[in-house]
C-alpha positions as CSV (number, residue, x, y, z in Angstrom):
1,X,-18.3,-11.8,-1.8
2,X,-21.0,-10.6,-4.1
3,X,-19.3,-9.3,-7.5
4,X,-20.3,-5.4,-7.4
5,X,-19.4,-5.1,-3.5
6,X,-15.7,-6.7,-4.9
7,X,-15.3,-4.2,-7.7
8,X,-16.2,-1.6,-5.6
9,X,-13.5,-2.9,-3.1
10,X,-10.8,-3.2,-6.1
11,X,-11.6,0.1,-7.1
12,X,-11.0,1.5,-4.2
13,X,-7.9,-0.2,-3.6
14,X,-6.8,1.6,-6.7
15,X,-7.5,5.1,-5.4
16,X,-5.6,4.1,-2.6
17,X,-2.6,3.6,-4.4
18,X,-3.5,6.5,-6.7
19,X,-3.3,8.8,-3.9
20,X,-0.5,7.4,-2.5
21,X,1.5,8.0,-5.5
22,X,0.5,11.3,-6.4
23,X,1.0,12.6,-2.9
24,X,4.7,11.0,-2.9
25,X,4.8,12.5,-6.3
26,X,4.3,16.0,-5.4
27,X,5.8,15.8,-2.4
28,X,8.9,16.6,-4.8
29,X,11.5,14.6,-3.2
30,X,10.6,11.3,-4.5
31,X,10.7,8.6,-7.4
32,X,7.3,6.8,-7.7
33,X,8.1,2.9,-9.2
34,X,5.0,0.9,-9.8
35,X,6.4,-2.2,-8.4
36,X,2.5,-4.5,-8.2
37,X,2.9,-8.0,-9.6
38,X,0.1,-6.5,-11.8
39,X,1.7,-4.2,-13.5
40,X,5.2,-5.7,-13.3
41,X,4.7,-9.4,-14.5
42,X,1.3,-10.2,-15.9
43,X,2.9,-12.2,-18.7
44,X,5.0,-14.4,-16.2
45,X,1.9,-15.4,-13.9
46,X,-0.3,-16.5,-17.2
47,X,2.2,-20.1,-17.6
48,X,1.0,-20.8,-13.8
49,X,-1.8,-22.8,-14.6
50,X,-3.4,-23.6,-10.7
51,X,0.2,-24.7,-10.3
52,X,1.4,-24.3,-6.9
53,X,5.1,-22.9,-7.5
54,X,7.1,-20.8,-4.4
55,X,8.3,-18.3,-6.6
56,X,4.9,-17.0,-8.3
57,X,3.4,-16.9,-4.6
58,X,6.0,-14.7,-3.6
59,X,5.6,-12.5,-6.7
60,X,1.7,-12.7,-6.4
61,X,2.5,-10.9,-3.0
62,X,4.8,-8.0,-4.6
63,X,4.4,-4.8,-2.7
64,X,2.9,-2.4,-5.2
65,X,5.4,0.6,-5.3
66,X,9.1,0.5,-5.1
67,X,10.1,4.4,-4.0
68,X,12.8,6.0,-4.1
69,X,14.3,8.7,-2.0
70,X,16.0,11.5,-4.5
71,X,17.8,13.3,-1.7
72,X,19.0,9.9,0.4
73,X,18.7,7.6,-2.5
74,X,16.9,5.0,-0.3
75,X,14.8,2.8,-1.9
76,X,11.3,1.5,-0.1
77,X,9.0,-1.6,-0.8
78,X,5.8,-0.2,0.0
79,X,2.5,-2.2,0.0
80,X,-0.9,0.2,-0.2
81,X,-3.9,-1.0,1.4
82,X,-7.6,1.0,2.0
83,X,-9.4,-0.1,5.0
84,X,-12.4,2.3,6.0
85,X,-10.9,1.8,9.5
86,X,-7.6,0.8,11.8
87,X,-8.2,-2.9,12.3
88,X,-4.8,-4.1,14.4
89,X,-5.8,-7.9,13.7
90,X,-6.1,-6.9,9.7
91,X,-3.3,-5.3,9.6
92,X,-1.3,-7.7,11.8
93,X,-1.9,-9.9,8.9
94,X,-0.8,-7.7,6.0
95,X,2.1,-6.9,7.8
96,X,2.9,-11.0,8.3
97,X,2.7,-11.6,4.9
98,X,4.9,-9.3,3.3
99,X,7.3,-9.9,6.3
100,X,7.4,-13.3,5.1
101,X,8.2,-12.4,1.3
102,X,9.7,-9.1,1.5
103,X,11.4,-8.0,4.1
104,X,12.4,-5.1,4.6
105,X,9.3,-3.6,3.3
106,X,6.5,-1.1,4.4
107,X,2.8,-0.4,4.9
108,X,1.1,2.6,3.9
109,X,-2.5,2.5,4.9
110,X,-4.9,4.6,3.7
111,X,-8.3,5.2,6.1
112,X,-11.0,7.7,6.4
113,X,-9.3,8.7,9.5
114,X,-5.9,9.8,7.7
115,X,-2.8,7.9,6.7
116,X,-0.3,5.5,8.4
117,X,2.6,4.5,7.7
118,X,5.5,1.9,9.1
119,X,7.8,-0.7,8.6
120,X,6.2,-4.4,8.0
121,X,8.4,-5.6,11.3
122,X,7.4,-2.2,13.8
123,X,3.8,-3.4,13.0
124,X,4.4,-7.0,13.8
125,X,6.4,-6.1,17.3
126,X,3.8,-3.7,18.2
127,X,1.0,-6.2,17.7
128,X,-0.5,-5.2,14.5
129,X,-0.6,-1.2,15.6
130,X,0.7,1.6,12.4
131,X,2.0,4.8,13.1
132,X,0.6,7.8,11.5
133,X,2.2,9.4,8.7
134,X,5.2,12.0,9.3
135,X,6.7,12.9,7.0
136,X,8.3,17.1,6.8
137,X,7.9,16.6,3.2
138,X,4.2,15.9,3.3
139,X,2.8,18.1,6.4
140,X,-0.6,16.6,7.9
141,X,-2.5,19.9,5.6
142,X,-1.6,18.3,2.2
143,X,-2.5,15.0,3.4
144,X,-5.7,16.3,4.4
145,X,-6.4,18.1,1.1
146,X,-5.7,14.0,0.1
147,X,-7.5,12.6,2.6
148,X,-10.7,14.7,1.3
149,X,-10.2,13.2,-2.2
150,X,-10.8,9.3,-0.1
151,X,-14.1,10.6,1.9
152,X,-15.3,12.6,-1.0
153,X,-14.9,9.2,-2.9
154,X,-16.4,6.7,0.0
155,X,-19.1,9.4,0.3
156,X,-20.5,9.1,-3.2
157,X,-20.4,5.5,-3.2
């Protein structure tokens, strides 16, 4: 992958996540954790020189947010991914992986289409398809006013 076409794609992986949080944020009944191996433990992964060691591939695959629930206290390992569309095969894959490491733990996939949202083992028993979000704390009009903040962002770039 050609380097500007990958920074592009890391960028906006980061909106991604950016909306998700602030959505979650204002949705007023949650606590937002970054959770990313990024943010989290950049100092541990520096001593793995190329070395292959079980423990920093399961932190390399980290979800990126832990959230909480302030009203049911529940805690969620959520992974955020962009994708400009539903792919089942893609996200059949995303949702193997962080079965694998981090179970239980959730997808949130952000599209130009809207948002989806479901548990990593749902995915996997429905063949790699996501539910859309639902949520009575985030009605489908503030996820639109979101959603416009993705296309305006894909548009311009």
């Amino acid at each position: 992958m050609e380097p500007l076409r990958f920074t592009k794609n890391l960028v906006k992986g980061r909106i991604a996540e950016t909306v998700f949080a602030q959505m979650l944020r204002n949705a007023g009944c949650f606590t937002v954790l970054e959770f990313g191996y990024e943010k989290v433990i950049p100092d541990l992964l520096q001593y793995n020189h190329g070395h292959d060691d079980p423990v920093i591939e399961t932190l390399r695959s980290a979800p990126d947010f832990a959230i909480i629930n302030t009203q049911t206290k529940e805690v969620r390992l959520i992974e955020v991914k962009y994708r400009r569309q539903l792919n089942p095969i893609d996200i059949m894959e995303c949702a193997q992986k962080m079965h694998a490491s981090w179970n239980p733990s959730y997808l949130f996939l952000a599209t130009l289409d809207g948002f989806f949202f479901d548990e990593v083992s749902n995915i996997i028993t429905n063949n790699g398809e996501i539910s859309s979000l639902e949520h009575p704390q985030i009605p489908k009009e503030v996820q639109a006013e979101y959603l416009k903040i993705l296309r305006d962002f894909e548009e311009d770039n």
